[in-house]
N, C-alpha and C positions, 0 to 999 in steps of 0.2 A: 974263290967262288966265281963261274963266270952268271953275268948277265944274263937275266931271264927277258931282260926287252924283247918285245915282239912276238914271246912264246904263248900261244895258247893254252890253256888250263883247266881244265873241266872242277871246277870248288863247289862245296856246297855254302850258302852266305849264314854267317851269323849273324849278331847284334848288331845294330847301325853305331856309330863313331858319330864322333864329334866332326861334322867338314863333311857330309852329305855324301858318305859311303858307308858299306856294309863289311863286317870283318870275315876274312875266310885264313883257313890256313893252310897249305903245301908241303911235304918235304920239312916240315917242322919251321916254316915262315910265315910268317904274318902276311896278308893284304888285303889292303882297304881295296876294295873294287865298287867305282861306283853304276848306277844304273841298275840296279838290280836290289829285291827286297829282301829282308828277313827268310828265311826258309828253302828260299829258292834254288836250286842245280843251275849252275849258267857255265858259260864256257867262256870264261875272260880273257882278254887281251893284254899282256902286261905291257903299259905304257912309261914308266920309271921304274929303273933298278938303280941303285947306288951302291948297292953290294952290303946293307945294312940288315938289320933284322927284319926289314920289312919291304913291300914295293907296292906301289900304285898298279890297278888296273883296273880297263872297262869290261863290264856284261856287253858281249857282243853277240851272244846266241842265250837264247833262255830255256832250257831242258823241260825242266820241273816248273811254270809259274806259278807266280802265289796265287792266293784266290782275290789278295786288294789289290792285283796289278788290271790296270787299264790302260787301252791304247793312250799313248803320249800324247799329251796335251799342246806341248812345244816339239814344232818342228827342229829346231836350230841347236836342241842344247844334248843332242844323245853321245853318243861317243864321239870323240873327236871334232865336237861342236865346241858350241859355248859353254860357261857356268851357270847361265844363269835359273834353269828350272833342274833342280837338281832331282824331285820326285813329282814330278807331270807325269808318271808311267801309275801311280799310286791312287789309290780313292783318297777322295780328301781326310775322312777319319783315319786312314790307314797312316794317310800324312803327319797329321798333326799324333798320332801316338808313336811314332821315329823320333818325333819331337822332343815328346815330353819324355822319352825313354834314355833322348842324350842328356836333355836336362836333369833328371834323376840320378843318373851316372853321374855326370860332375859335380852335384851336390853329396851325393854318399862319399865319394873318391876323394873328393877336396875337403868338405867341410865336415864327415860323418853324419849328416842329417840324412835320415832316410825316412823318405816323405813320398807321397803319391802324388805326382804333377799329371796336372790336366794343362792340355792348351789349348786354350777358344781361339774362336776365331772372330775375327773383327766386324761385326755385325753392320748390317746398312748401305753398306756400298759396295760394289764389285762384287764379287764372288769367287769359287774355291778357284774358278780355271781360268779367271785374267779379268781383267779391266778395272783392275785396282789401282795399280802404279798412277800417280802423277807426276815425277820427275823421273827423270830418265838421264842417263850421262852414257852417251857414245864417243866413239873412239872414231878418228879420220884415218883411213888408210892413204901411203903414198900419190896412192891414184887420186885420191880426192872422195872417197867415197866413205860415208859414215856406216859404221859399223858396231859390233860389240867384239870384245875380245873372249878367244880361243880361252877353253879352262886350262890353268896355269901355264898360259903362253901368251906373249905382244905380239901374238897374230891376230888381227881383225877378218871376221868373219861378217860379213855384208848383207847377211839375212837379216831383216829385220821386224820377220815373222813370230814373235815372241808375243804369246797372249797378253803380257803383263799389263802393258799399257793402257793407261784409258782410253777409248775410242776415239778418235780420230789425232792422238799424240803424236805419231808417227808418219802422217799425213806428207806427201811431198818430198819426203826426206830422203829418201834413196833414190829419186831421180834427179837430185840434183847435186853437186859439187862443191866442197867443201877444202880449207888449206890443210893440205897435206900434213898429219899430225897433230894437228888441232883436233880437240874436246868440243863436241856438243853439248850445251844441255839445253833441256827440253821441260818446260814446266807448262803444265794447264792449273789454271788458282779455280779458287772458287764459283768464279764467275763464268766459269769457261772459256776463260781467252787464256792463248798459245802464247808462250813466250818460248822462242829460241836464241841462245847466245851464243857465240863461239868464244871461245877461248883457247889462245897463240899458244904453239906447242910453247914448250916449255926450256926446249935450248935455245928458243930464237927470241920468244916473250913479247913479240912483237908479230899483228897477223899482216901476212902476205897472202900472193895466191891468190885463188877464183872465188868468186864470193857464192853464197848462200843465195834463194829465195830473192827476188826483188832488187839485188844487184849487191854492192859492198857496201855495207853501214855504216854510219858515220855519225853513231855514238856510243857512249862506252855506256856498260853497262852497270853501274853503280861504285864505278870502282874497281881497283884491282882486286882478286878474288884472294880472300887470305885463308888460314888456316882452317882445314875442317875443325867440326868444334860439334858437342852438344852429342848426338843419337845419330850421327851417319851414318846409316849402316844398308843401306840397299843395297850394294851388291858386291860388295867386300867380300873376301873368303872369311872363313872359320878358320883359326888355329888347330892345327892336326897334330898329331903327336909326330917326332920325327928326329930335327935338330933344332930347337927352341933358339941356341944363338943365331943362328942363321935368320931365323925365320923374324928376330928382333931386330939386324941388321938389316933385313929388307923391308920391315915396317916402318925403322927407322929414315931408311931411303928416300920411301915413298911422302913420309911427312916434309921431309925439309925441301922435295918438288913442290909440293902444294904450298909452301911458304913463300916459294919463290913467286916476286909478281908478276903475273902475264896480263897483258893485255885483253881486254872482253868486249865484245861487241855485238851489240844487238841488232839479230838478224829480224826477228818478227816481235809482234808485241809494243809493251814501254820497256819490259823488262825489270818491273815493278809487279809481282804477283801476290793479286787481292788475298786473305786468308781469313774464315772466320770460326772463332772458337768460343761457347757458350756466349753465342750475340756481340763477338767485341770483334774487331775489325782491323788485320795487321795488313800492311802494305811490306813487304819484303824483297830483296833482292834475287829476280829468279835463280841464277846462278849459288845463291846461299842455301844453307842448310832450312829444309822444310821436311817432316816426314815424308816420305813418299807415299805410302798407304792413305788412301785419301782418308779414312775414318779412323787414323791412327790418333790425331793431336789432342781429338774430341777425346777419347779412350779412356788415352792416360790422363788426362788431364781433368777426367773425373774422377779417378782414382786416389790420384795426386790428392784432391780435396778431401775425398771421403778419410784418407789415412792421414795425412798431414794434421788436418782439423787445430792448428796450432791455437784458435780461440783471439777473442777480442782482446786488444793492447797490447800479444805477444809478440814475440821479435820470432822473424823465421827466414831461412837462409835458401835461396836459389841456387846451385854449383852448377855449372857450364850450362849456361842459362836460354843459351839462345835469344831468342828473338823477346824471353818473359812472359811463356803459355802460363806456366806453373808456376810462374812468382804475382798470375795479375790474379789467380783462382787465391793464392795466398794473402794475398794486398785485398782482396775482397773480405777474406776472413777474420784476418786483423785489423782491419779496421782503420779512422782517419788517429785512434790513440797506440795504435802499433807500428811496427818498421819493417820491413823487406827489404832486404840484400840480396840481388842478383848479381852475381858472377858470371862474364861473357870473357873470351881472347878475342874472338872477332868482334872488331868495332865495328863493321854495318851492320852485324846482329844487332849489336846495342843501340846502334842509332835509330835501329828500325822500332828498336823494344821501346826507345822513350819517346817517339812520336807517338805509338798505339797505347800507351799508358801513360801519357801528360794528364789525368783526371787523378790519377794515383797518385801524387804528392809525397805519400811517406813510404814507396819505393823505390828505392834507388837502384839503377841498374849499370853499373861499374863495369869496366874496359880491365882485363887483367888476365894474368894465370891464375887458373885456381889453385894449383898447389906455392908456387909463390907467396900469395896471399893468405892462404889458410894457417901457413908456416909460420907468419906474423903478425896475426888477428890476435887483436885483444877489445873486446866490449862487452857489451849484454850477452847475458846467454842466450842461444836459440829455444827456443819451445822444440819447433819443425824443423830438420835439414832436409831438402830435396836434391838428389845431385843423380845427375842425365850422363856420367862421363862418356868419350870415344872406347870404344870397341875394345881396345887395350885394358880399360878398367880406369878406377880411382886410383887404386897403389895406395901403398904400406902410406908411404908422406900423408897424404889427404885425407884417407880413413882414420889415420891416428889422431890427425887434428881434426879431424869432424867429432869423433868420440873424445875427446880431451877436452871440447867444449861443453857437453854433458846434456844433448838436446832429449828430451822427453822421449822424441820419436825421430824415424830415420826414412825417409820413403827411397829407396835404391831404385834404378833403372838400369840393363842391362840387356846390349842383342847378341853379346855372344855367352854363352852358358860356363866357357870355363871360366874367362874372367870375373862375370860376374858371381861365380861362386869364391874366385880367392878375394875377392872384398868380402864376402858376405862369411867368410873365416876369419879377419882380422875384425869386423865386427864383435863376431862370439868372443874373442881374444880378451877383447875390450870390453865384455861383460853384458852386452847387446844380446837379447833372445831374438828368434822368428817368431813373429806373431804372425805376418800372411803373406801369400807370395801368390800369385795368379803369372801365368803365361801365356803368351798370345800370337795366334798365325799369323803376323802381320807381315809376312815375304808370304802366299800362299803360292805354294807348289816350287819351293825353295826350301835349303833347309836351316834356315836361317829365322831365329825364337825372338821374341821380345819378351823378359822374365820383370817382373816387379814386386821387392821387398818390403813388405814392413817391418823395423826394426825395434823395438824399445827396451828400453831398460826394465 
């Protein structure tokens, strides 16, 4: 079969996919084309062929448009741009129902639940067409110039026109010069102050080169920056359907760069970003894991209580804990005659979690793997499990010993819809029903869900 790369294709789109494209078909093949909506006639660009049952391509003309399509909201992310606003061409209702339409699908597909998902949207702050983002991670191109990267390519694109932002986040940043290779991140906390750090590409681990802002800095910032951990999920792709080993082989990749230590140095700021959730007050590392959605941490972290509810002198467990949002709302609820186990791998998560809950006594917030740990846990039973896993999911190990420990209730978190449904199958496996599940735009005008289960026996 030869390569249809580069071929124009007049399709009509179907249903939207998992990975913020719409399905069409050709000549009896499959492709996900993205930019373009449900219903729509477009004239695509096929930009990958592998000679497989399927191939990528962009909406690069739109025949027929739908009636939820509106001018783009992001300049930077249309064809052959960036990933990052995958449905800025969309009304926001139109948005969030692509959403809840993928999440539905991989709940029927994966676990046979066929359920009507709604997905709200994160009330209070920012709104449907940008100024939500608080962290940001850009990419340095050779030149020196920060950027975001090209969808599915290490090419850096240097517009840094993307609504997402909070206002003024991006302030400064593309008029000035950065080491070639090196990571930005960009955090505004609660209070409004700007933290920018860099951080040393990754084969050198060590920063060179022309400095940032106010000349070269010359102090680190909290530490070498270790393993993502917790709810990362800003601006990560979606798992597509395609070659799953491959696609585990590059996830794999990307984890064991991020383990690797680099160098971090704080360009503006302490580098210490204030945070505050139902009145308590975390100081954290900006380069660490914080929601990005400013109004996300509040969210869930009411939820968390409302469903968890483990009650006075019960025992209830935090998994990939982070900084201890959802283990201090638990530690309030159990009480000074109950116990809380938080589970972190990063240790300045946790350093930062037992400075902001030293009042908490009969929390304990532990340095560990969670599946390590859960695999040789023996105590109290839980009442409550709360567990926030990366993007990938919990897995078969940690779901079986979460349910093997026999907790009442199960509060799941998940931003990607497929993983988070093959947990929420070994669940059922395990004798676990769905009592409630809400989803949430917290990427808006991406296509990218935050899904949250309640579980009981």
């Amino acid at each position: 079969m030869s390569s249809w790369r580069d071929r124009v294709l007049s399709v009509r789109l179907g249903q939207p996919g998992h990975g913020g494209f719409c399905v069409a078909r050709h000549e009896g093949r499959v492709m996900f084309v993205r930019h373009g909506l449900p219903g729509e006639l477009v004239r695509a660009r096929v930009t990958e062929d592998r000679g497989g049952s399927f191939c990528r391509a962009d909406a690069v003309e739109i025949v027929e448009p739908s009636p939820d399509r509106v001018p783009a909201g992001c300049p930077v992310s249309g064809p052959g741009g960036a990933g990052c606003c995958d449905f800025s061409y969309a009304t926001a209702s139109a948005q969030r129902r692509l959403k809840a339409a993928v999440v539905a699908e991989q709940l029927s597909r994966i676990t046979g639940i066929e359920r009507a998902v709604d997905v709200e949207p994160i009330t209070g702050s920012g709104d449907d067409t940008g100024g939500w983002r608080t962290r940001i991670r850009l990419a340095v191109d050779a030149a020196g110039r920060a950027g975001v990267h090209r969808y599915r390519s290490t090419g850096v694109l240097t517009d840094l026109r993307c609504p997402q932002p909070v206002p003024g986040a991006l302030d400064g940043i593309d008029s000035s010069r950065w080491t070639p290779g090196a990571e930005l991140v960009i955090a505004i906390d609660d209070t409004g102050a700007r933290h920018i750090v860099e951080i040393a590409p990754p084969e050198t681990g060590r920063r060179g080169g022309r400095s940032g802002p106010g000349g070269r800095a010359d102090r680190r910032a909290g530490g070498s920056r270790g393993p993502r951990s917790g709810s990362d999920r800003a601006a990560a792709a979606g798992t597509e359907p395609g070659t799953p080993g491959a696609q585990r082989r590059r996830t794999a990749a990307r984890r064991a760069a991020a383990r690797t230590d680099r160098d971090e140095w704080v360009v503006e700021g302490s580098g210490r970003a204030v945070q505050y959730v139902s009145g308590r007050r975390w100081e954290v590392s900006a380069a660490g894991f914080w929601q990005a959605h400013r109004g996300a941490a509040q969210c869930y972290s009411d939820i968390v209580a409302e469903w968890a509810d483990p009650g006075t002198g019960a025992t209830a467990w935090d998994l990939y804990s982070g900084a201890g949002v959802f283990a201090a709302r638990l530690a309030e609820q159990v009480g000074s005659t109950g116990a809380v186990l938080a589970l972190e791998s990063a240790s300045a998560a946790v350093a930062d979690g037992k400075a902001a809950l030293a009042d908490l006594p009969w929390l304990e917030l532990r340095t560990g793997r969670v599946e390590a740990w859960t695999a040789g846990h023996r105590g109290a039973r839980p009442r409550a499990v709360v567990l926030d896993p990366p993007r990938a999911g919990a897995g078969k190990s940690v779901v079986h010993a979460v349910t093997a420990a026999e907790p009442d209730r199960i509060v799941h978190i998940g931003c990607d819809p497929a993983s988070f449904a093959r947990d929420l199958r070994l669940y059922l496996e395990a004798g676990y029903a769905l009592s409630a599940l809400r989803a949430f735009d917290a990427f808006p005008a991406t296509h990218h869900v935050e899904c949250l289960a309640l579980l009981e026996r």
